[in-house]
C-alpha positions, 0 to 999 in steps of 0.5 A: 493502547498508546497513552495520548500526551494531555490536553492538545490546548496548549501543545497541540503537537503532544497528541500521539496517535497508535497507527495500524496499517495493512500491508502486503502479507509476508512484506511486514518486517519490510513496511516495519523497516520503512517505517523506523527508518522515515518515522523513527518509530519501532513497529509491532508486527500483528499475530494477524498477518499484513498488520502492523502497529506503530505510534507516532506524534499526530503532527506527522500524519503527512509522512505516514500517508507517504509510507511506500509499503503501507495498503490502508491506514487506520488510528487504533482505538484499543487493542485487546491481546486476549479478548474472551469471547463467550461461548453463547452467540447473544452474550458475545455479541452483548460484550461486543455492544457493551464494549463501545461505552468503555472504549476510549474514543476522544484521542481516536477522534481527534486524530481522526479529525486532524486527517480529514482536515488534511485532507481537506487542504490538499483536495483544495490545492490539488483543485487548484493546481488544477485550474492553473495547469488545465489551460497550459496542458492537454493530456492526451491519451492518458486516460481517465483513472477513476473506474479503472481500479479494482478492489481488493479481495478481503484477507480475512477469512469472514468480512462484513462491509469490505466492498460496500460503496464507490469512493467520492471522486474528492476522495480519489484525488486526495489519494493521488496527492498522497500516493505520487509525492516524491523524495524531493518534494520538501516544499509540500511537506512543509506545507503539510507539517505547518497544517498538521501544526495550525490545525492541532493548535487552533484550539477546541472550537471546531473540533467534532464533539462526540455525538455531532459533526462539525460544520463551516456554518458552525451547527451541528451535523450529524455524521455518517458512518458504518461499521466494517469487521473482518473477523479470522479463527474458527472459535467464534459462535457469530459471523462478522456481520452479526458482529458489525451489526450489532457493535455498530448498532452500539456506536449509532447509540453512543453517539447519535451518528448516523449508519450509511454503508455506502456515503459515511464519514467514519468509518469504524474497524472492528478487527478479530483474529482468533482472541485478537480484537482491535477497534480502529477509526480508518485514516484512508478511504482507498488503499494506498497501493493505488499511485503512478498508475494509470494504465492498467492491465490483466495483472497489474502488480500493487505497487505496495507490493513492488515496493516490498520486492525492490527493498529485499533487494536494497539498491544502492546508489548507481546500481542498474535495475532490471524488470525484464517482465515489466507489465504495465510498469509497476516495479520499474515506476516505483523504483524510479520514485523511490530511488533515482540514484538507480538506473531502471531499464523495463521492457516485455514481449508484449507490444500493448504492455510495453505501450501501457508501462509507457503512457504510465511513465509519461503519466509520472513525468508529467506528475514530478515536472509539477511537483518540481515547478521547475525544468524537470531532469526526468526520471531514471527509468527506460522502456524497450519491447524485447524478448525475455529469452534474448535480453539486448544487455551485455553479459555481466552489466546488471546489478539487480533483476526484480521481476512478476513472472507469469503464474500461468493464470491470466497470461501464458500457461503453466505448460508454457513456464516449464520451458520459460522459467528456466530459459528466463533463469539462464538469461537472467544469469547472463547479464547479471553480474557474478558474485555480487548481483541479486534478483526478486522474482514472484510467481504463484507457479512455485513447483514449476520455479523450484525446478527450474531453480535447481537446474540453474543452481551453478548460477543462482543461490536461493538466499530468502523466501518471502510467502504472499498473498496476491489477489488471493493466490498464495504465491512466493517471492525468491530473493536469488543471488548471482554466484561466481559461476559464469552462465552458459548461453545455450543449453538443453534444460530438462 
């Protein structure tokens, strides 16, 4: 556990919070990568897969909302390397309600507080952009974004309280506020930082003591909370939910607050993976992969994900980037955001995905015109309906491909992938540049791929093998590189 700096009276900004996050499982060198290069912080990487843990000055919670490859957010507590659990049901779960009076919650708190008045800000001024644009723009056949998310199924092979209740629409909001901010968007930063700052040193008087909740009216409220567990390993004498409730039957104690599963304030992690035990305060109500997105389809990719598969492929400045497969558009949109120096090209057969992709760009468009409060130049990102098999790109003109093929599931078959995946490979090969082009292809199909793959191998090199899990499906992402070989148009596969 990260020692917070002393009292924040005097300095506010010396108050130092232990960040945990989830990421896409196999993804988390990556989201450690993102985060030494923006936060200059090194990372831990959980035994618990899709975890990481990094500490940073408070003042920085802005940035840290801002990470592309990071699902939910939350402040460590403490962590327990090895934590003994006994091996009778009561007297475990005895230890679990006896450790939340030795815990060190005060820092935790603060950091919890500073976020939610953060948050605050931004909801108030994302309210009224709002009003100021809604009179000026009406946006039509956008759609509406609530309701349209799913969640995401829990990890962990035992989770209590992991769907439990409908986020607040002010909720919703602040996450769209997190999640589209764009490279360029320093004015709102600074903003952000002198708020992290002014809240850290406006002094004790308004913070949350640790048995009540602050109001504007200055009396005391007492907060809602609930306790969620995940809990991994086949050594435990109890389920998650025992644990949850009995642990947060201890936290309602301790500090009077109140249980609501659905309308809480706190929400308070209790994280157990074999002898692993991390307790945590959660930093975001809704997963951060939810951004750019508006139109989604029956396999909307998480842009998290995208993310990861696009920085496995490091694109330099003027490559161009190709999604051939794009969907709904989540790899093409989030490479456009995150790096504009490229020149994204998205296209599929399906004339309704194609439509989706687009509304989403326009959606993004209309976003950083915003953002920008000035003639916006656009984005670098195209859309063309077209087929994958005869790709209307000239031979040898594409620098990176990255790509969700179908898994056979909820679009086409895997009988059908027996003939695509090598078509796709051989096209693929085509218009990618020999010697120096790269490409990022998931799929869940890997029998099918690996195949296909070896068919193909005059063209493409298996460089690395990332393992994923995608909506509970183990899938694979191959990072390929294009040899000197040049690719034959046409050609019997099998």
């Amino acid at each position: 556990m990260a020692e917070a700096a002393p009292a924040p009276d005097e300095e506010g900004a010396e108050l130092a919070a232990l960040i945990g996050a989830t990421v896409p499982t196999g993804f988390e060198q990556t989201a450690a990568a993102e985060v030494q290069e923006k936060l200059g912080s090194a990372s831990s990487i959980s035994r618990d897969r899709g975890k990481i843990y990094f500490e940073v000055p408070a003042r920085s919670l802005p940035q840290v909302h801002r990470l592309r490859s990071v699902d939910n957010l939350f402040v460590v507590v403490q962590e327990f390397k090895d934590y003994q659990f006994k091996e009778n049901k009561e007297d475990a779960l005895k230890d679990l309600e006896d450790l939340v009076k030795k815990l060190p919650w005060t820092d935790p708190l603060k950091v919890w507080e500073l976020n939610n008045s953060l948050k605050k800000k931004k909801t108030k001024r994302k309210k009224h952009n709002l009003q100021s644009t809604t009179s000026k723009e009406k946006l039509s056949g956008d759609g509406e974004e609530e309701g349209t998310d799913q969640k995401d199924t829990g990890k962990q092979e035992d989770c209590a309280q992991n769907t439990a209740g409908e986020e607040a629409a002010s909720g919703q909001d602040i996450e769209k506020i997190q999640e589209v901010a764009s490279q360029n968007d320093e004015e709102e930063e600074d903003n952000e930082q002198s708020d992290a700052k002014d809240e850290l040193q406006a002094g004790s008087g308004s913070e949350t003591k640790a048995g009540d909740g602050a109001t504007s009216e200055g009396e005391a409220k007492v907060l809602k909370f609930r306790v969620t567990c995940n809990r991994a390993g086949d050594k435990h004498c109890f389920t998650s939910n025992e644990a949850a409730r009995d642990f947060g039957g201890a936290v309602q104690e301790h500090f009077q607050w109140k249980a609501d599963m659905t309308n809480f304030d706190v929400e308070v992690l209790l994280n157990i993976h074999n002898n692993e035990v991390v307790v945590g305060i959660a930093l975001t109500e809704e997963s951060l992969h939810r951004r750019n997105i508006t139109h989604f389809g029956p396999t909307t990719l998480r842009s998290t994900l995208a993310y990861g598969m696009l920085r496995l492929c490091d694109p330099q400045p003027t490559d161009i980037i190709v999604d051939p497969m794009c969907g709904t558009g989540a790899i093409p949109i989030e490479g456009a955001t995150e790096w504009p120096s490229c020149y994204h090209i998205a296209g599929d057969n399906n004339p309704q995905a194609v439509k989706r992709a687009a509304n989403n760009i326009g959606s993004l468009l209309k976003k950083s015109e915003k953002q920008e409060s000035s003639t916006s130049s656009g984005i670098p990102l195209d859309i063309i309906q077209w087929d994958i098999c005869n790709l209307p790109l000239r031979t040898g003109s594409v620098d990176i491909i990255v790509t969700d093929m179908p898994f056979g599931k909820r679009i086409g078959s895997k009988k059908k992938n027996w003939d695509l995946y090598p078509s796709c490979l051989m096209e693929m090969g085509r218009i990618c540049t020999p010697g120096t082009g790269r490409a990022v292809l998931l799929t869940q199909d890997k029998k099918c791929f690996v195949k296909a793959l070896s068919r193909m191998g005059h063209i493409w090199r298996k460089s690395q093998t990332v393992w994923v899990n995608v909506g509970g499906l183990h899938a694979a992402v191959y990072l390929l590189k294009r040899t000197w070989e040049r690719a034959e148009e046409k050609r019997s596969f099998w």
